[in-house]
N, C-alpha and C positions, 0 to 999 in steps of 0.2 A: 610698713615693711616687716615689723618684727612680729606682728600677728599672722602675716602671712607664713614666715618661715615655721613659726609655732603650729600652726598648722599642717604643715607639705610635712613636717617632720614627723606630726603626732600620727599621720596616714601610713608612716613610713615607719614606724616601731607597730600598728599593727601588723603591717605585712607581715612584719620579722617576727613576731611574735605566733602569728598563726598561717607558718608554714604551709601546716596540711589543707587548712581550708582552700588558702591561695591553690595549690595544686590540682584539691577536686575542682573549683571552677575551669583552671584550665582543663582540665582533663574532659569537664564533661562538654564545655564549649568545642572542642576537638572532634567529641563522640558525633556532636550535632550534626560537626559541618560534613563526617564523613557523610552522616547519615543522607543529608542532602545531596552528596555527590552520588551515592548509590542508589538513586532513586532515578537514575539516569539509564536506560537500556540500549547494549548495542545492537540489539533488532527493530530497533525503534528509531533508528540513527542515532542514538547518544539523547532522547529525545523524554520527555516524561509516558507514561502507561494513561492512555484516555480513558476515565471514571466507566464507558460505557464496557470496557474492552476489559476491565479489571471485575466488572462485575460477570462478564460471559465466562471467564474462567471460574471463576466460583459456579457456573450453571457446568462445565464440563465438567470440573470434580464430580458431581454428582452424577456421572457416567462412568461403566467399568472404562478400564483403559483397553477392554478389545473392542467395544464397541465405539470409544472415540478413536482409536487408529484407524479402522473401517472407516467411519464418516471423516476423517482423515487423509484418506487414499482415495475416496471420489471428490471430495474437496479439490486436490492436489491434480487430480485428472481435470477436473474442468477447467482448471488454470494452466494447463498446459496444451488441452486438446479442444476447448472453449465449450463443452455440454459437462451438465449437473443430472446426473441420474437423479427426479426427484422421485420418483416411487421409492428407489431404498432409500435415500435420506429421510423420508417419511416413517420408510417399516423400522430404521435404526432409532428415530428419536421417538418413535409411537412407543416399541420396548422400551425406551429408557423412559418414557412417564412424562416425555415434554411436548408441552404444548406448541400450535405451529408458530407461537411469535420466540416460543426460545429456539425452536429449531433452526428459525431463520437468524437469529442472533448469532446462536453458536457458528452455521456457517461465516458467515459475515466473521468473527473473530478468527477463527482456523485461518481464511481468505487474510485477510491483516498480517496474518500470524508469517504464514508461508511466502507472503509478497513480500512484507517489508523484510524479514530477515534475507529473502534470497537478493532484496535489493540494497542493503547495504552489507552485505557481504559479511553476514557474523556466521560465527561459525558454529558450527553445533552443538558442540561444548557450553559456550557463552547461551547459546539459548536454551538450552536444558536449565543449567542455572539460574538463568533468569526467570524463567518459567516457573520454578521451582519458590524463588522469590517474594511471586506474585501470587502464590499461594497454591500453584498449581502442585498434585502429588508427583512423589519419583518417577513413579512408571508414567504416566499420563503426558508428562515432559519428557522424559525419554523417547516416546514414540512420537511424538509431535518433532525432535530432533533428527530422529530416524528417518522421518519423512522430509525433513529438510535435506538430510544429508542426500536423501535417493531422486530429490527431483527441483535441485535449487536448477541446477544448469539448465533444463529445460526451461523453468521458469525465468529464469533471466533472463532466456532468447525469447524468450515468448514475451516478456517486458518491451525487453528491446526494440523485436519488431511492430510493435504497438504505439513505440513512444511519439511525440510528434510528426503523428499522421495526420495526414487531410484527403476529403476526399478523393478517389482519381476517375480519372476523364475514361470511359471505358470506349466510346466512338461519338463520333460529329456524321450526321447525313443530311443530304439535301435532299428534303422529300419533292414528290413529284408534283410541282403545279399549273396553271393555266398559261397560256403564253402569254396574255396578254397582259397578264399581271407584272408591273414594274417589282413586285417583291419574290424573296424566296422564302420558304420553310427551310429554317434550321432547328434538328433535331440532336440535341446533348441529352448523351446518356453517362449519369456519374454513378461509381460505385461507392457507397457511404462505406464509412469505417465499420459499422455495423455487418458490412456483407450487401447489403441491401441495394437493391438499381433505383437509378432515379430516373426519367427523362424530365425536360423543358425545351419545349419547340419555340422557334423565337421566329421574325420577321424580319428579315434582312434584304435593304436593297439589292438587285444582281449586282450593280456594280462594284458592291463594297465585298461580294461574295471572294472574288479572285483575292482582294485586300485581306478578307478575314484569311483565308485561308492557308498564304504566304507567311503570315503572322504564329498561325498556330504553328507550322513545320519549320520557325525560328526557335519557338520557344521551346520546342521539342528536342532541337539540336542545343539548346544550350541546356536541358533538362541533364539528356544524355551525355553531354561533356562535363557534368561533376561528380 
């Protein structure tokens, strides 16, 4: 027991003894952990910056900032009104000296850039900042905020009405066939999320026909009442 106190004690006159030291440790333990916490972005959801997304910013610096506002504002447009003009995407990053796997890159980050900040709601300011952070220059982050600022709300509706979609049922027809055939053609036409039409013609007993079809204008009615 008396070795131990001789110990706890002797630990205990160096602290006292070296103040300063004790207080850089804490001090720079401090530094660490803000540093840790600021490695967090709120365009990102509070979220870390992905290795891929931190290296396309470094490919934008090395674009004037009029020529990534430009590729900025058809970015912006094709996420609001769903087409990418790619010929000037191509004549913006041919002048800037990139090739087309960074061209396609740097889109792809802008696209990150402009969705995630307009979906979790940071504000322009904050991402200018943070922008700035990640190494991106003044002006180049400024304009990239600019652009949030002029087209987050579209983008959000454009989120929105995108978010858990599923196909829809665009019509059901019974095509025309033999009498004597105990079955019918049935013809489903769906609209994929894409835009795109689908059919699939199926084979259905007549009898189950009146059944399918009492079924589909239930679920329709319950469609319609939510």
């Amino acid at each position: 027991m008396g070795s131990l106190l001789y110990g706890f004690s002797s630990q205990l006159s160096n602290i006292i003894r070296r103040p300063g030291v004790l207080c850089c440790e804490i001090l720079e333990n401090s530094i660490a952990c803000d540093c840790e916490e600021k490695m967090k972005f709120r365009f990102l959801g509070d979220g870390d910056c992905p290795d891929w997304l931190l290296a396309e910013i470094n490919t934008l610096s090395r674009m004037t900032s009029i020529k990534m506002k430009i590729l900025g504002q058809l970015v912006a447009k094709s996420l609001t009104e769903g087409e990418l003009d790619e010929d000037k995407v191509k004549k913006i990053t041919q002048d800037a000296k990139l090739d087309l796997s960074d061209a396609k890159a740097i889109v792809a980050a802008l696209e990150l850039i402009l969705t995630s900040s307009s979906r979790y709601g940071a504000s322009s300011t904050d991402l200018s900042s943070e922008l700035q952070q990640l190494g991106l220059p003044r002006e180049h982050s400024a304009a990239i905020a600019r652009l949030h600022s002029d087209n987050s709300a579209q983008i959000t509706a454009k989120l929105t009405a995108e978010s858990l979609r599923i196909n829809s049922l665009s019509s059901v027809e019974l095509l025309p066939d033999q009498a004597t055939s105990p079955f019918s053609k049935l013809c489903i036409k769906l609209k994929k999320i894409n835009g795109i039409e689908d059919s699939v013609t199926l084979n259905i007993s007549k009898e189950e026909v009146p059944v399918l079809l009492a079924e589909l204008k239930r679920a329709r009615n319950l469609m319609d009442g939510l």
